[in-house]
Every structure is written in C-alpha cells, then in structure tokens.
N, C-alpha and C positions, 0 to 999 in steps of 0.2 A: 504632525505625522507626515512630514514630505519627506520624510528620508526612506518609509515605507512604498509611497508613491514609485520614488526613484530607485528604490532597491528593487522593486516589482518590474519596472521597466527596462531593468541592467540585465534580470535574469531572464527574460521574456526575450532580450534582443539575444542577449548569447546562446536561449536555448533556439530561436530559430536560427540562426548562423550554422550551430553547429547539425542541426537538421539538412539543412543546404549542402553544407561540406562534406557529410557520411550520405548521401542522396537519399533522406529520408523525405516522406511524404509531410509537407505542412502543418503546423499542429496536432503532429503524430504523438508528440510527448508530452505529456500532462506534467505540470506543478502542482505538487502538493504541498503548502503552507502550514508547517509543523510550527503549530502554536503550544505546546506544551509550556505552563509556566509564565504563557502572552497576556497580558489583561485584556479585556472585553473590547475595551477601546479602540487597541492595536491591533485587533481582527477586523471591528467595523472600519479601521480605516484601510485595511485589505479590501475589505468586503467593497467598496467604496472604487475600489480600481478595477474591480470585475474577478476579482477571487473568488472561488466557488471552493473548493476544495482542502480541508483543513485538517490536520492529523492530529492524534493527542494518544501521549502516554502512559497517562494515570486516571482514571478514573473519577476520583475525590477531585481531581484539578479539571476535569470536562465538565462533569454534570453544571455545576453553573453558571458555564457559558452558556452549554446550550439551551439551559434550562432561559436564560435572557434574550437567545436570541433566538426565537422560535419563529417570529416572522420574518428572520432574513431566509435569502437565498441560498442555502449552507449545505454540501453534501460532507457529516464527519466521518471521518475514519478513524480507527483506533488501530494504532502501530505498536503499540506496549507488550510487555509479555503479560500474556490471558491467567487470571486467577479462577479459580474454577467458583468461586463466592463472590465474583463478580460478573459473572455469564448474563444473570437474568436483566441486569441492569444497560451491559455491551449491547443485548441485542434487541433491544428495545428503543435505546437511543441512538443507536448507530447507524449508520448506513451500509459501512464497512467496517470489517475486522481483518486487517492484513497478518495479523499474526498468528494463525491456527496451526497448533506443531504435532496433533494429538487426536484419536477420536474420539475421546472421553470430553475433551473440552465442543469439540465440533457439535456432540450430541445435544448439550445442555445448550448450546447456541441455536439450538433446531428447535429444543423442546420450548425455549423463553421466547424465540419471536413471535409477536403476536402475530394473529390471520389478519389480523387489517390492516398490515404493512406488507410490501414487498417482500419476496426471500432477499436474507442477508448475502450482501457478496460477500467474500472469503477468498481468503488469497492461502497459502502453505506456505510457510516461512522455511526458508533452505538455509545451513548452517555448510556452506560448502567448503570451509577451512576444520570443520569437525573442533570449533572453539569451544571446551568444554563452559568457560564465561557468557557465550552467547546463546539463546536459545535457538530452535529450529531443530529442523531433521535433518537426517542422511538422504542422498541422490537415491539410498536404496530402499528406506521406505516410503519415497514420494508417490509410487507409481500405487502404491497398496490405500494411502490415505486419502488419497483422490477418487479411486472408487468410491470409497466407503462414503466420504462427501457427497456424492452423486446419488447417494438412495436416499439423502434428507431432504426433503421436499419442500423445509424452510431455511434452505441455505442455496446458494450458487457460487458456483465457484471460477472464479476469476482468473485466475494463475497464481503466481510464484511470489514472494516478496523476500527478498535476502538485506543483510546485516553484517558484511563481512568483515575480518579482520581488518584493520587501517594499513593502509601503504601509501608509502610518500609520494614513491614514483607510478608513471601512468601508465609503465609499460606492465606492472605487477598487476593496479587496479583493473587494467581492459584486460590480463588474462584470466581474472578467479571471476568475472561478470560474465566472459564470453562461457565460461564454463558453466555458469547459470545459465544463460541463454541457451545454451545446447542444451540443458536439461528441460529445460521451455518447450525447446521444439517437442524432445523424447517425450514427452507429457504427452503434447498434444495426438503426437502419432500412435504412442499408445493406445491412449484412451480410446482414438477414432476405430482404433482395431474390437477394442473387448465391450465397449456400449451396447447395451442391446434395444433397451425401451425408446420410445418416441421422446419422454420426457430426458433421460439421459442428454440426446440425443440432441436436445433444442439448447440443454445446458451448456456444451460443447460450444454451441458458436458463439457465445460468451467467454469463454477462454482464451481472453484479451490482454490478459494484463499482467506485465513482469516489473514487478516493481523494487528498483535497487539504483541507487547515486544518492550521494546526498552535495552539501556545500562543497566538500573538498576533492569530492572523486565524480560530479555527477556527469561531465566530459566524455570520462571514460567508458562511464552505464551504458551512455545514449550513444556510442560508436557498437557498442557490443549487443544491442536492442532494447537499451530500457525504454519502457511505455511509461513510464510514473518515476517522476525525481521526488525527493522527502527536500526540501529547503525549510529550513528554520531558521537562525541567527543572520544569514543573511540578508533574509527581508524582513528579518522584527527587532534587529539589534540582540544587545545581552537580553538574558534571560532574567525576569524577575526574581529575588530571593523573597 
C-alpha cells in the first residue's frame, strides 16, 4: 500500500501550497478520502497515514466497512444521492450526510438518528449549473431549506456541498465554485438576519463547511473557498469492480 502512503503525501503537499499561494490559513482545507468501491484494506492503509475522513456513495457498498471498522478512528460521510429507504440506516451510521436536496429526506434523517449520538451534520447539495443529471437544488430554494433544517433538533447543519458540471479549463471551474461560494456567504448572512432561538442560534456557528473540488478541479475549489475537497482515485488508484 505505498502508493497510498505517497498519493496521501502528494495531495497533502499540494493542498498546503496552494493554501499558501491563495493566503489561506494552515490546514484550513480538509481531505476527504472517497472510498467508494475501496476495499477495507486500502482505507486501513489511509487510516495508517492519519486519514480520518472518508466519504461513500452507496450504501450496500459502506455498511461493511464500517461495520469492520468500528474501532478505528473514522469520521463517514455519505456523498451519494439520499434514498428515502435508506435514511434510517445514513443516520445511524453516519457522521455526515452531505447530500441533503429536500425536506422530506432532511425529516426522516432527524426522525432515525438515534438520541445517543450526536446531531447529524448535513450539508445542502447545490446544483448551480441547474444539471437536470445531477442532483441538488436551486440558489433559490437554499435559503427556505436551511431554515427548515434548523428547527430539527437531530440534524446540524454545516453548509453547502456542490457537484458541478465538469470543465476542462480552470478558468470555467473557479467561476461556477466562486458562485457557490457567494451563495455560502448569502447563506450565512441570511440566516444570521431571520434566527431567532438560542438553539438556532448556536447552530449557526457551525456553518463551516462548503464542500466542492474533487481530483481534477480541486485547485480551483480551494482559490474560490472550498473547506472540504472529495479525493478518490487519486489516493486509492482504480476503483474496484
């Protein structure tokens, strides 16, 4: 597994550099290690280099990792798009759900987490090129479903997580991110305006996290403010069949 070792160390150096170079603050930018499809092995041998942070697509394809690795250090996230018969099982197992597009899905993620876990963080998945292929929402119901997140008492909510069209060039990928970004900010000001409760209110300063780059655009994310890059293939090789 030393190609794991050294693809962890490649992305680690390039994402501080480029921290440096857009004058961001120090390990302001999180890797997330999208093991979808990874065998068990090739996460312990992340896990191994000080990886914490791992994301998964499917469902059927998480439960038995994490069900094996219950004594590592492992915060999961799930990046997948949410099946509504699969809720009870996301929020039980998960730490995170970055892909909440809905508040029909949001509800059943409130109602399955257990009280002897944490509230789930939650992110709202933004579809800012309106790809009817991708999931997520419009810039115009963002500001209405984040309320509504805010009255679940077993959710938190983190920020934004986008999936955008592909672009080759970097000048295309930094302008549809910065345009998340600005809706990041629009969030945040929002919200700080119409909150009313103490709880609302504590939730807000949580509202951390804008999560969008992946392998081939993640440069681009993290000039335009990403907090959380999605890396896969990079640091795990091809993907298992």
């Amino acid at each position: 597994m030393l190609d794991i070792k050294n693809n962890l160390f490649q992305i680690r150096q390039k994402v501080a550099l480029l921290e440096k170079e857009y004058g961001l603050k120090e390990n302001s930018v999180k890797i997330l290690a999208v093991s979808k499809k990874q065998s068990i092995e090739k996460i312990q041998a992340a896990l191994a280099c000080g990886q914490i942070d791992f994301g998964e697509n499917y469902l059927q394809d998480a439960l038995p990792k994490i069900r094996a690795l219950t004594c590592s250090n492992i915060t999961w996230h799930f990046i997948g798009r949410v099946q509504s018969n699969k809720t009870k099982h996301l929020a039980k197992y998960f730490a995170w759900v970055q892909s909440v597009d809905n508040i029909e899905i949001a509800e059943l993620l409130n109602k399955f987490r257990p009280e002897d876990l944490p509230p789930l963080n939650v992110c709202i998945q933004i579809n800012p090129t309106h790809d009817k292929n991708k999931a997520g929402i419009t810039e115009k119901e963002m500001l209405n479903l984040a309320e509504k997140i805010l009255l679940l008492p077993r959710l938190k909510l983190r920020g934004l997580m986008t999936i955008p069209e592909e672009f080759p060039d970097f000048t295309s990928q930094y302008k549809i991110f910065s345009e998340v970004s600005a809706l990041f900010l629009q969030l945040k000001t929002e919200l700080a305006k119409t909150t009313k409760t103490t709880n609302q209110q504590k939730y807000l300063l949580d509202l951390d996290t804008l999560s969008m780059g992946m392998s081939g655009d993640f440069a681009a994310a993290i000039k335009a403010g990403s907090t959380m890059i999605r890396i896969g293939t990079a640091i795990f090789g091809a993907r298992e069949k």
